[in-house]
N, C-alpha and C positions, 0 to 999 in steps of 0.2 A: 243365347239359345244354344243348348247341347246338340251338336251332329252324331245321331247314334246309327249304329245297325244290328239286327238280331240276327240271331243264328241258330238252329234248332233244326233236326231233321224230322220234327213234327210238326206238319202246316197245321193243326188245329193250335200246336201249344204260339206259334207266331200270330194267328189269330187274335191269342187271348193279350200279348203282348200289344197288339194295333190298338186292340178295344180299350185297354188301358191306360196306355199313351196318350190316346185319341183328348183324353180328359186334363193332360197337363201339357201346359201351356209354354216350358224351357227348354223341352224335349220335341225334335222330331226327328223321325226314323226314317233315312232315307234309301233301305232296300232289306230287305229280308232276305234268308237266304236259308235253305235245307240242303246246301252243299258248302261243307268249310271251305272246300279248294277255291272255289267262288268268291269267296269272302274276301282270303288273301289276297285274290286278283285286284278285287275291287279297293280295298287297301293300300295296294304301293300305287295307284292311279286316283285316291280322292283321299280329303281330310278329314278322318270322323275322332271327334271325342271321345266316344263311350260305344263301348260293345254288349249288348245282352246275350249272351251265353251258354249255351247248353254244355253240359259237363259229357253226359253218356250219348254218345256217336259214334255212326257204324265207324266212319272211313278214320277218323283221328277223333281225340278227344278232349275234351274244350281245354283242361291243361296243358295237354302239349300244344294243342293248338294256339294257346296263352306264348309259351316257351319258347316259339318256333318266329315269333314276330320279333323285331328288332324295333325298339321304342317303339312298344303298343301306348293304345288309347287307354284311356280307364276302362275297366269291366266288373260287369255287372252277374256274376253267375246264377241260371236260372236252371235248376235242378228237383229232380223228383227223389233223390239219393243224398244224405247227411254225411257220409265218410269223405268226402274232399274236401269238406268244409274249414278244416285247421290246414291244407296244402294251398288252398285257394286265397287262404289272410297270406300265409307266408310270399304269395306271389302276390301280393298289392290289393288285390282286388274290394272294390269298392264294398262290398255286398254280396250276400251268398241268399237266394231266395229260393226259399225250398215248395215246390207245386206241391197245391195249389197254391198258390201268395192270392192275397186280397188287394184290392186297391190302393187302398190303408198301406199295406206294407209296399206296393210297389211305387207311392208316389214317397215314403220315407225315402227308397233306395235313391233313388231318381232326385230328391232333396241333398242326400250327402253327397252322390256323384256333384250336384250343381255348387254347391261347396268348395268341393276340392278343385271345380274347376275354375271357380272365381280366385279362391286361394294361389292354382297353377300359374294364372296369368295375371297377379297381380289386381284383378279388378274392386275396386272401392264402389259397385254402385250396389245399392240394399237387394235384399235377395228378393225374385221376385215372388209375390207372395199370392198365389191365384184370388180373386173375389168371391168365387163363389164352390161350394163342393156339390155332388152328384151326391144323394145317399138311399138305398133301394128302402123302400117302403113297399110294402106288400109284392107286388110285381112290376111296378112301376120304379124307374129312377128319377127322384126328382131333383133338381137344381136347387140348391139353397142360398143367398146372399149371407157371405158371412155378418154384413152387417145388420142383418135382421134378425140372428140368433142373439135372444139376451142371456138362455140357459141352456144344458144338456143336463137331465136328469139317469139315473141308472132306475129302470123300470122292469124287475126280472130278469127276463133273457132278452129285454129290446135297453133301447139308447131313446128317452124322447127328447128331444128337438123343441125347446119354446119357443118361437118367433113371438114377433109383437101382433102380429094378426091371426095366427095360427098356430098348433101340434101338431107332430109327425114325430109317430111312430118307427123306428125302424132295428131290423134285428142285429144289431151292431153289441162288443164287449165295450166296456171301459175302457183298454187299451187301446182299441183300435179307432175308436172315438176322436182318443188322445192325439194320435199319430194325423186323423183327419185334419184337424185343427190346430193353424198357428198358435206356436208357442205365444209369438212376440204379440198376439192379440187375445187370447182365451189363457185359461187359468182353474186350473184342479183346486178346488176349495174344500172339498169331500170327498168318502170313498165316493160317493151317490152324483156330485154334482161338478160341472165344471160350468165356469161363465165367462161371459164377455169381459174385458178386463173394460171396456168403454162405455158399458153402459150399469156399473156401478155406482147409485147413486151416494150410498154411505158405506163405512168402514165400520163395525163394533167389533170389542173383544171377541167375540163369539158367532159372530155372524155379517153377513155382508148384505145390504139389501139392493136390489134389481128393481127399478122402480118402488113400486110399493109393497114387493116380495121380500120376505126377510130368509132368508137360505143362510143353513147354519157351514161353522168353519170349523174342519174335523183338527184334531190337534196336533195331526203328522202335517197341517200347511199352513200353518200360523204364519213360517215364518216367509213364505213365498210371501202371504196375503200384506204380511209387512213390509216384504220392499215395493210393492206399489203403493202402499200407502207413504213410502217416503221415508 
């Protein structure tokens, strides 16, 4: 479990950070704050891993305020501005997340932080991999089990979602799809398609079938579709 805290001098933009937290399960936040000096305090008196960020701030700004720490946490920078962006690799930082970031990208960031910090402390246990994702459909967010997704389709401008009982629709890119969805269990097969790598029931040259679904295999991932095949 990541021990993080945000920093932002806009209580809406901390807001958006609880609500999207709230959804992953390695991370939790245990103070928020719209005053850096506050932060510091609460820093040399508790243990946190990871800091989320705001770059532009009245009193300091999240780089010096980066500078000004002596063996910082990882950090995570959450910004509405693109120019700090190559200062902010130079000084370690896990991530640079430019407002508005989507879910999609905020649980990517929030995956590589979990990384570097199994990597930091030496830990051998497999990364924890959530069961299920939240993905908005109309105005609703619904809960998904990954293990009831057999397919994702690209459907114009939406993402649809096959389960085995049901579709779901939802306005999602390709990419951000991708990012939703474990590596170590789903698989890019097409521009158009990604599937469960577990409910594959054959392999052909040319296509993979999902039960009784035969979904074709574009020729930029032949050779992913190969090392599961062995």
């Amino acid at each position: 479990m990541l021990r993080a805290i945000a920093i932002d001098d806009e209580p809406i933009a901390l807001d958006v950070i609880k609500n999207l937290s709230a959804k992953i399960s390695f991370v939790e936040i245990k103070k928020y704050f719209t005053d850096a000096f506050e932060a510091i305090d609460y820093l040399q008196k508790e243990k946190i891993d990871l800091i989320f960020l705001d770059i532009k701030m009245p009193d300091i700004s999240g780089i010096d305020f980066l500078k000004s720490i002596s063996n910082p946490p990882m950090v995570i920078f959450t910004t509405a501005y693109s120019e700090h962006a190559v200062q902010s690799f130079e000084l370690d930082a896990i991530d640079y997340l430019l407002k508005p970031f989507s879910q999609a990208r905020f649980l990517k960031a929030c995956n590589k932080a979990y990384e570097q910090y199994k990597l930091k402390n030496n830990l051998n246990e497999i990364v924890n991999i959530p069961d299920s994702i939240f993905i908005k459909s109309g105005y609703d967010q619904i809960r998904i089990s990954l293990n009831e997704i057999l397919y994702v389709e690209s459907n114009g401008n939406y993402m649809q979602f096959v389960l085995s009982n049901q579709k779901i629709l939802s306005r999602l890119t390709m990419s951000e799809t991708e990012e939703l969805l474990p590596v170590s269990s789903f698989v890019r097969i097409h521009r158009s398609y990604i599937v469960s790598k577990k409910q594959i029931s054959k392999i052909e040259k040319n296509a993979v079938w999902i039960k009784q679904i035969e979904l074709p295999i574009g020729a930029a991932y032949i050779k992913e579709i190969q090392k599961i095949a062995g």
